[in-house]
C-alpha positions in Angstrom: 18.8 2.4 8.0 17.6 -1.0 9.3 14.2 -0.9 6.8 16.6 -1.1 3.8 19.7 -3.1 5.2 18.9 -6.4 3.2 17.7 -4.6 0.0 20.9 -2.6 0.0 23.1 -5.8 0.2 21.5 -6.9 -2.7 21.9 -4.1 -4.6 25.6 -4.0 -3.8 25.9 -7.7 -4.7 24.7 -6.3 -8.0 26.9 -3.9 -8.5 30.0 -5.5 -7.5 29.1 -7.7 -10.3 28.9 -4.9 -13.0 32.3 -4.0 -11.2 34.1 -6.5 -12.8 32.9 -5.7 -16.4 32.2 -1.6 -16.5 34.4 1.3 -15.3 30.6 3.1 -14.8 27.8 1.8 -12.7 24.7 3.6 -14.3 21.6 2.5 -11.8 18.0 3.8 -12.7 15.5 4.2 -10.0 11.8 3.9 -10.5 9.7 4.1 -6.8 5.9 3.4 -6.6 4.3 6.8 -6.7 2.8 6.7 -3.3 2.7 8.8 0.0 5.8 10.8 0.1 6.3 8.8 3.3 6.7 5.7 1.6 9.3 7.0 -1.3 11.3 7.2 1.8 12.6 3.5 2.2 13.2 2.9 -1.6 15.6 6.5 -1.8 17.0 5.5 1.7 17.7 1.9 0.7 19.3 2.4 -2.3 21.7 5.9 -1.3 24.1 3.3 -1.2 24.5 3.2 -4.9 24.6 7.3 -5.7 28.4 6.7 -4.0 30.3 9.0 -6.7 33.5 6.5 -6.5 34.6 2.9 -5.8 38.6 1.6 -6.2 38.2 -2.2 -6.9 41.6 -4.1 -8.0 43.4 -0.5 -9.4 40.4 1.0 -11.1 38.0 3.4 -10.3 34.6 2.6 -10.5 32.4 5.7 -11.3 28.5 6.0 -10.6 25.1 7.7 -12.1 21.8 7.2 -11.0 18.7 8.3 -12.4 15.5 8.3 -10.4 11.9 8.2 -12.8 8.8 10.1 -11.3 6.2 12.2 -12.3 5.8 16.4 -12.4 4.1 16.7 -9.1 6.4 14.1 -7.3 9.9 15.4 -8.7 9.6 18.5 -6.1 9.8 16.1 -3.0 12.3 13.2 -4.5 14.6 16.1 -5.7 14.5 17.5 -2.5 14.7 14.6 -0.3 17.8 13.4 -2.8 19.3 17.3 -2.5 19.8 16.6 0.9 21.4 13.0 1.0 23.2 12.5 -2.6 22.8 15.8 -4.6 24.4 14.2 -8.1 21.3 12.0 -8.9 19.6 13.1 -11.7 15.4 13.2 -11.7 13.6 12.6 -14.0 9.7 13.8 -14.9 7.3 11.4 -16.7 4.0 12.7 -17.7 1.4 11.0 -15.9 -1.5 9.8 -18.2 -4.8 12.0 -18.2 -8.0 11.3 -18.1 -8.0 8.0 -16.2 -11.2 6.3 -15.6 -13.0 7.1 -11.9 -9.2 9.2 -11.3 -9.5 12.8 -10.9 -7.7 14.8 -12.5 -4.0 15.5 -11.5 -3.9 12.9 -9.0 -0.1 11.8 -9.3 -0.1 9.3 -6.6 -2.3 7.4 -3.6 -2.1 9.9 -1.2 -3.9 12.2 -3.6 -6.8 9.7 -4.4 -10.4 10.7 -3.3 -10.8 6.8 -1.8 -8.6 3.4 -1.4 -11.0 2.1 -4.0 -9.1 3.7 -6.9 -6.0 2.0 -6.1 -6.3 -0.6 -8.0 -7.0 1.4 -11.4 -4.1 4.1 -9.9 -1.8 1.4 -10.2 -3.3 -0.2 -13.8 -2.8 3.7 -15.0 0.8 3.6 -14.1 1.5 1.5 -17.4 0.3 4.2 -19.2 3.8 6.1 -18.6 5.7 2.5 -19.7 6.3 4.2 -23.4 7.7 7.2 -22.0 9.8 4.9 -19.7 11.1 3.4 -22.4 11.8 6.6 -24.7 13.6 8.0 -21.7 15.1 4.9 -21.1 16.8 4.9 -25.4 18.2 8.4 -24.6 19.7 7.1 -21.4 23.7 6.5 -21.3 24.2 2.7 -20.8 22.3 1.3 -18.0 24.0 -1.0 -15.6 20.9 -2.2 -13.9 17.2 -1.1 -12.6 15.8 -0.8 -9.4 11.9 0.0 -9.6 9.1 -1.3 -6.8 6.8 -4.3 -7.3 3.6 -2.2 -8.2 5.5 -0.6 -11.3 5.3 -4.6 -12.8 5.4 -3.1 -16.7 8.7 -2.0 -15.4 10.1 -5.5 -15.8 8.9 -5.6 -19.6 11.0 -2.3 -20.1 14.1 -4.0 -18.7 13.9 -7.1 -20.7 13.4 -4.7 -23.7 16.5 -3.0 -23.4 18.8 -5.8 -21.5 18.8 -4.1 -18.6 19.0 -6.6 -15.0 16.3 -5.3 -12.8 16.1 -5.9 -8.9 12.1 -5.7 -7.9 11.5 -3.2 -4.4 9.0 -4.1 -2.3 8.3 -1.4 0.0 5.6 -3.1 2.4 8.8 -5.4 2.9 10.9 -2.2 4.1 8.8 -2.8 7.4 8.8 -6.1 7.9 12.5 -6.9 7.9 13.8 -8.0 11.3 15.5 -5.1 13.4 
């Protein structure tokens, strides 16, 4: 897909570089809960990585990838991934409760009541960064992170653990040249 054409070379880039160090490539996934719609590009761009097998120099390089959402987003990315790469695992954080001015069981901005709650939508997302993280210790080793630019805590999480982490900025998914 042309949206995710540069994003995807970098990734690659990446992982040829764990190549030469690791028989398995284990890539987490952490989109921006948004519109369905907008899941989309970051999935798309980074199908490139689910690839079960890669022969580099004699050796076979083997892949995982583990996508992070929340309960009422994991029906749609499983499906959408069921269809394209159907080995990536999902993976269901709680979403915090009782948010300020959020309703309840709002998930992500396509469910919110007005634009206005974006900004603390997107503050609330670091309430799932200790989840993250616990899910992230029981995790086999992780190669390197891809989550989007609106899930900033994520780059805390990484640096906790060691983990390399490329940022995804999906308003940049339209903007690329075709």
């Amino acid at each position: 897909m042309k949206y995710g054409m540069v994003y995807t070379i970098k990734i690659m880039i990446l992982v040829t570089r764990c190549f030469s160090t690791h028989h398995h490539v284990h890539a987490v996934l952490f989109p921006y809960i948004v519109t369905c719609q907008k899941v989309i590009p970051f999935l798309s761009s980074n199908s490139v990585v689910s690839s079960s097998a890669t022969a580099t120099k004699n050796q076979t390089i083997s892949f995982t990838v583990t996508v992070f959402t929340t309960p009422k987003n994991h029906p749609f990315i499983s499906d959408f991934l069921l269809l394209h790469t159907p080995e990536i695992k999902v993976i269901s954080l709680p979403f915090p409760e009782n948010i300020t001015r959020i309703p309840p069981g709002v998930e992500s901005t396509d469910k919110l009541p007005s634009m206005s709650l974006y900004v603390p939508f997107t503050r609330a997302t670091k309430l799932l960064q200790p989840f993250f993280e616990e899910a992230l210790k029981n995790l086999p080793q992780v190669s390197f992170m891809v989550s989007d630019g609106f899930l900033w805590w994520t780059s805390e999480s990484a640096a906790k653990f060691n983990i390399p982490r490329l940022v995804f900025y999906g308003i940049n998914s339209y903007a690329v040249p075709y």
